[in-house]
Backbone as CSV, one residue per row, in Angstrom:
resi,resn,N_x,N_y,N_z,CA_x,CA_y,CA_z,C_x,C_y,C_z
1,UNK,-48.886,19.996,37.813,-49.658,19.357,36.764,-50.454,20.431,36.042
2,UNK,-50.850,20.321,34.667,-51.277,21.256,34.189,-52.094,20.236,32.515
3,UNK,-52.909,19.661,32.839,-54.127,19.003,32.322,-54.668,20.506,31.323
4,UNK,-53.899,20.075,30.230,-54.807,20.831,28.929,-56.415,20.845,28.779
5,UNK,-56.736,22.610,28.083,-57.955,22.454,28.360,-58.199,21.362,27.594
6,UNK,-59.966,20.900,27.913,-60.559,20.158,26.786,-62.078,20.481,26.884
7,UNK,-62.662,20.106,25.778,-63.955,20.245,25.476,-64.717,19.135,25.460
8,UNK,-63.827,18.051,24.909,-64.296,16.478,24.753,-64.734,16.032,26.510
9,UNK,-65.796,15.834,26.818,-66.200,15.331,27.851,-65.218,13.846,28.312
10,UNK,-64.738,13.280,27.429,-63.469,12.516,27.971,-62.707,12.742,28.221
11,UNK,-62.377,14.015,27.964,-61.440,14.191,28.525,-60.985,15.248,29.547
12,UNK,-62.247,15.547,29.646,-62.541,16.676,30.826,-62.406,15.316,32.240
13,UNK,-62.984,14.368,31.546,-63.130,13.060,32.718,-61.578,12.642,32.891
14,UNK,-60.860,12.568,31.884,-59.433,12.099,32.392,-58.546,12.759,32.844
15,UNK,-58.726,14.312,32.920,-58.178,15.179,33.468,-58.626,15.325,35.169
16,UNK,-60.196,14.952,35.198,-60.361,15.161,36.628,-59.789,14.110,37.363
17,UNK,-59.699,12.725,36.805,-59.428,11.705,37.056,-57.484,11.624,37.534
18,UNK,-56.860,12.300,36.728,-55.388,13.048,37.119,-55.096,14.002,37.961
19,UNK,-56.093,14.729,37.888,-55.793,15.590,39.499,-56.502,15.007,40.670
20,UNK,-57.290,14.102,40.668,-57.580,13.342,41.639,-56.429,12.759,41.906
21,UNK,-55.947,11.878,41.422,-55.125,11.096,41.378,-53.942,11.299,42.087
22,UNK,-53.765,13.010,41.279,-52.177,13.539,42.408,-52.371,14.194,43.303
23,UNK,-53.547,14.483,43.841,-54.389,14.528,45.156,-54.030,13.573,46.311
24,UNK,-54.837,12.362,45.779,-54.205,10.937,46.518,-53.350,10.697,46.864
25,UNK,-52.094,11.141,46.019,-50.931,10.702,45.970,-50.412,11.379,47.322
26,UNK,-50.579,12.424,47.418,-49.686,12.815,48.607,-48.679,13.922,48.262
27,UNK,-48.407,13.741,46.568,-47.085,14.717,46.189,-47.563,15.961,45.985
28,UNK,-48.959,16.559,46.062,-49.464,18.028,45.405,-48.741,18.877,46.383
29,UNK,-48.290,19.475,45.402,-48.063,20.913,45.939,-48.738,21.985,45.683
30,UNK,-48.319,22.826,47.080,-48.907,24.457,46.936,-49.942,24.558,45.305
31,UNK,-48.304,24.372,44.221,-49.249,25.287,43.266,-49.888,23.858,42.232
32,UNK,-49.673,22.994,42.490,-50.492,22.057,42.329,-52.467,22.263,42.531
33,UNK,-52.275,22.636,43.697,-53.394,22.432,44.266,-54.375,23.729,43.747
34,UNK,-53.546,24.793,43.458,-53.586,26.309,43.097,-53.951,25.842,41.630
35,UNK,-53.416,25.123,40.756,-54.115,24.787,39.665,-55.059,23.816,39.510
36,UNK,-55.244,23.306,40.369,-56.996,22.344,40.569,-57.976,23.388,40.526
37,UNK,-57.465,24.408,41.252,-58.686,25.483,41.384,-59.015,25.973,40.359
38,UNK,-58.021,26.644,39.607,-57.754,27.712,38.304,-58.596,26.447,37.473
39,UNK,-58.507,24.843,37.065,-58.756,24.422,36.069,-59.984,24.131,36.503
40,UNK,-60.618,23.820,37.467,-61.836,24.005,38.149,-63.050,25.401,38.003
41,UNK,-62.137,26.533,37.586,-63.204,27.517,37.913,-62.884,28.317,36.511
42,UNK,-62.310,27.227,35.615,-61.770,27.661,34.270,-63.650,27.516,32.992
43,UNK,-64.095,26.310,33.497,-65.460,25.766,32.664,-66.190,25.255,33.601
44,UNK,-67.604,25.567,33.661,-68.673,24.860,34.327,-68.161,23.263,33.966
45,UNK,-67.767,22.770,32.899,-67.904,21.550,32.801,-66.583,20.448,33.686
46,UNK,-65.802,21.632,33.813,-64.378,21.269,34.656,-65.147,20.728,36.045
47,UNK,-65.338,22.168,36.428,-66.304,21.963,37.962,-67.165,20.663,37.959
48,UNK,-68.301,20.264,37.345,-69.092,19.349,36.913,-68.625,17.883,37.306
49,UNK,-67.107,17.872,36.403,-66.499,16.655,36.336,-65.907,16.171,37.574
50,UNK,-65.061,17.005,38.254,-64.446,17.004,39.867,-65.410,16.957,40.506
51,UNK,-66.278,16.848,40.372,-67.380,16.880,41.274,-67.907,15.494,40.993
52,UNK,-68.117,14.852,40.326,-68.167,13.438,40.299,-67.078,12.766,40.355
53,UNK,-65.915,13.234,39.964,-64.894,11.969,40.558,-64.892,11.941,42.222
54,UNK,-65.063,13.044,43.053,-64.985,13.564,44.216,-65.977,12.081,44.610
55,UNK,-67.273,12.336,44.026,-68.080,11.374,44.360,-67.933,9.676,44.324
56,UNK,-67.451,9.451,43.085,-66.651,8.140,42.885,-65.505,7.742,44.400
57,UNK,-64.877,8.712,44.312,-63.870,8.222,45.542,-64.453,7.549,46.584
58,UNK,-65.588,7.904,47.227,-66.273,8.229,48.240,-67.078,6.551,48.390
């Protein structure tokens, strides 16, 4: 998966909301997971957002 950047705070939210998602799922792979990180440590606001869906799950 590879969730284009964004700037729009919606869509920073629907992107975290998609790698959550294929998280859940069970299907991530290796470099799946390798790009959660990269898009994670790409913008403070990336980080920000995964960090509240993290919380939502919960």
């Amino acid at each position: 998966m590879n969730p284009a950047p964004a700037s729009d705070p919606r869509q920073v939210a629907r992107a975290a909301a998609q790698w959550l998602a294929l998280l859940e799922s069970g299907t991530a792979s290796e470099g799946d997971q390798q790009g959660l990180q990269q898009w994670r440590e790409r913008c403070a606001s990336h980080e920000q957002a995964w960090q509240k869906a993290q919380m939502l799950r919960q």
